[in-house]
C-alpha positions in Angstrom: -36.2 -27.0 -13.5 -34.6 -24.9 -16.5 -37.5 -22.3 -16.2 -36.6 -21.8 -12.5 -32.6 -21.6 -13.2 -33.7 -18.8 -15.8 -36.0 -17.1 -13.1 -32.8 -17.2 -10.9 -30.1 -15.9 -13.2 -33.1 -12.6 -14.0 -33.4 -12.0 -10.5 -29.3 -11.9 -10.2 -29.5 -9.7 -13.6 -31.6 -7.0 -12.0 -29.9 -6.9 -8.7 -26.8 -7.1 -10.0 -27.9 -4.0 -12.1 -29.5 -1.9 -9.2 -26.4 -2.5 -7.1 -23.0 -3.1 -9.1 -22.3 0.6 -10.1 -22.9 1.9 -6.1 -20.6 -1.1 -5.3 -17.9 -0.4 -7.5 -18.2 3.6 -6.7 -18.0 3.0 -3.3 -14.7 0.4 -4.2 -13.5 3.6 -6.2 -13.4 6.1 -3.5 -11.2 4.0 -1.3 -9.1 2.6 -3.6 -8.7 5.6 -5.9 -8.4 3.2 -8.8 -10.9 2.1 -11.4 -9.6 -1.2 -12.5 -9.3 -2.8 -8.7 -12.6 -1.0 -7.5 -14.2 -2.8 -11.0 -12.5 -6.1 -9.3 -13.5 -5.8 -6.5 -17.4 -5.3 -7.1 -17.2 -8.0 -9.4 -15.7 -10.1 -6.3 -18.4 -9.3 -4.3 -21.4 -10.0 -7.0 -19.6 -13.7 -7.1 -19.7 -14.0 -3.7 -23.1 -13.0 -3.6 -23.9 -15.2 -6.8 -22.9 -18.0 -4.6 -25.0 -16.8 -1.6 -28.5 -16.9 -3.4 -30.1 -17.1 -0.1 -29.5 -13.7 0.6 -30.9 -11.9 -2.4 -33.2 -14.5 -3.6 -36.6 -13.7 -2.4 -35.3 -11.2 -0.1 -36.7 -7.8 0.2 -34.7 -6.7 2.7 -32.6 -3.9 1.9 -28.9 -5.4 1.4 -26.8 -1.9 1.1 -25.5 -2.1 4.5 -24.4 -6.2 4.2 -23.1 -5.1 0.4 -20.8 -2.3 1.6 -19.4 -4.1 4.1 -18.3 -6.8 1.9 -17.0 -4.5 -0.6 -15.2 -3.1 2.7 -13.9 -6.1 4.2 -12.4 -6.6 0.6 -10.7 -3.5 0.2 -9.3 -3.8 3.8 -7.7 -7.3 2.7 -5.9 -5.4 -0.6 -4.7 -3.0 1.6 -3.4 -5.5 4.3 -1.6 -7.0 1.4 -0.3 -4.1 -0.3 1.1 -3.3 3.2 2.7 -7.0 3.4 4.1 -6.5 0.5 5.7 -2.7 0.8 7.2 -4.1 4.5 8.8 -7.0 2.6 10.3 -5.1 0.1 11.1 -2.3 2.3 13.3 -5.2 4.7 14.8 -6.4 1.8 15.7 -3.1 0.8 17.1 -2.7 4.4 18.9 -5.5 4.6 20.7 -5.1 1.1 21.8 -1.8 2.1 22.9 -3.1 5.4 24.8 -6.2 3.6 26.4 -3.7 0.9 27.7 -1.8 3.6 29.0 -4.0 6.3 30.1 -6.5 3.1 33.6 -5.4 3.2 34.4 -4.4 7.2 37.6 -2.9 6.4 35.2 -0.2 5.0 33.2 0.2 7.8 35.7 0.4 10.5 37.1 3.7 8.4 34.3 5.7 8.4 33.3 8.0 11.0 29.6 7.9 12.5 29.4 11.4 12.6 30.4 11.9 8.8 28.1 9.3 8.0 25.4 11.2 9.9 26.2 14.5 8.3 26.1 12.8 5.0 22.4 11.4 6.1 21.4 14.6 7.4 22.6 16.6 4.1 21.1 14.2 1.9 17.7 14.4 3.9 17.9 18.2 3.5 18.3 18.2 -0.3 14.9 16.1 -0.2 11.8 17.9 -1.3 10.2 19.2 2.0 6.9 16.6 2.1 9.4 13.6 1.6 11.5 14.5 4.0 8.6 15.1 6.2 7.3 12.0 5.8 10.7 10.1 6.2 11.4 11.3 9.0 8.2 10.9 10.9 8.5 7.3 9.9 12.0 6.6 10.7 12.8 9.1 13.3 9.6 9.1 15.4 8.6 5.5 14.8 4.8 6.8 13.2 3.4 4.4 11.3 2.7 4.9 7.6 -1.4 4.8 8.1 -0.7 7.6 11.1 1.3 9.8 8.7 -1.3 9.1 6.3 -3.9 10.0 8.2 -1.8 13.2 9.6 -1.1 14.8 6.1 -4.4 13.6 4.7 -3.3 11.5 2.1 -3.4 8.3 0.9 -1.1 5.2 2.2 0.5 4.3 -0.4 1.8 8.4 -1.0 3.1 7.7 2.2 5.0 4.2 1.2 6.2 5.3 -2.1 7.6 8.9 -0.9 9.5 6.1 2.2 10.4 4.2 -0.8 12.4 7.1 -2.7 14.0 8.4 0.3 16.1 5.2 1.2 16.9 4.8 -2.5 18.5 8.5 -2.1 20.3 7.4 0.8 21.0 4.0 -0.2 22.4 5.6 -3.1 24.8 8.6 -1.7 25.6 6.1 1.3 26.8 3.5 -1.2 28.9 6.5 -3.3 30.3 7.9 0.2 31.6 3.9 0.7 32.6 4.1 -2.8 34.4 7.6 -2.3 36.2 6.8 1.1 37.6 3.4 -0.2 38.9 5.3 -3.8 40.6 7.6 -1.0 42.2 5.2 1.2 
């Protein structure tokens, strides 16, 4: 029985060999990282480790059933990188909206259409591509993977360059409160 559990762990040996660096290449190019695309091949080799059926006397090629693991696996980062960026862009939302509406005495002083200016100014002072990129987001409702896949970059360009813009309104909003209530 030993002899065979060493004929096994071999036969992982070389396939894990022939196959791990087009795995983790493969990984690379969609994440455009490294370290996750070395975690996720090594994800998909224990999978497959726990699967012996499949490459154990099997001469079938297994590229196709390979990539689309390492796929599958990349799409699930990416569904929870997104889960997290929405969370932490609502509770970015919703701390601006609470710092602003906290004292309503503040709020019922300021004008829309100064606020609006002050948006529109800020927006304007962005560089051009973030501003681009807000605005396609927040003003015509695109989704971060359509703007991605407009400007031909990657997702997360998209989420961090959404991220900075409502700190740099967040931030001149909360000085304009600041300003108006200093001026009262």
């Amino acid at each position: 029985m030993e002899n065979n559990d060493k004929q096994i762990e071999l036969k992982f040996q070389r396939f894990f060999i022939a196959n791990f660096p087009k795995v983790k290449n493969f990984a690379q190019m969609l994440l455009k990282s490294e370290a996750e695309a070395e975690d996720v091949a090594q994800d998909v080799f224990c999978k497959l480790w726990l699967q012996p059926e499949l490459w154990l006397d099997n001469d079938k090629e297994l590229d196709n059933y390979i990539f689309i693991m390492t796929r599958n696996i990349v799409l699930n980062i990416f569904k929870h990188q997104q889960v997290e960026q929405d969370y932490q862009e609502e509770i970015m939302e919703k701390t601006l909206l609470y710092e602003l509406t906290e004292k309503e005495e503040v709020l019922n002083n300021v004008y829309y259409k100064e606020m609006l200016m002050i948006v529109q100014l800020t927006l304007e002072k962005m560089p051009k591509r973030r501003r681009m990129i807000f605005e396609l987001s927040r003003f015509r409702g695109l989704s971060h993977k359509e703007i991605a896949d407009k400007l031909e970059v990657s997702i997360r360009t998209i989420e961090h360059q959404v991220y900075l813009a409502l700190i740099d309104l967040k931030k001149i909003l909360l000085l304009f409160i600041f300003f108006s209530n200093i001026f009262k």
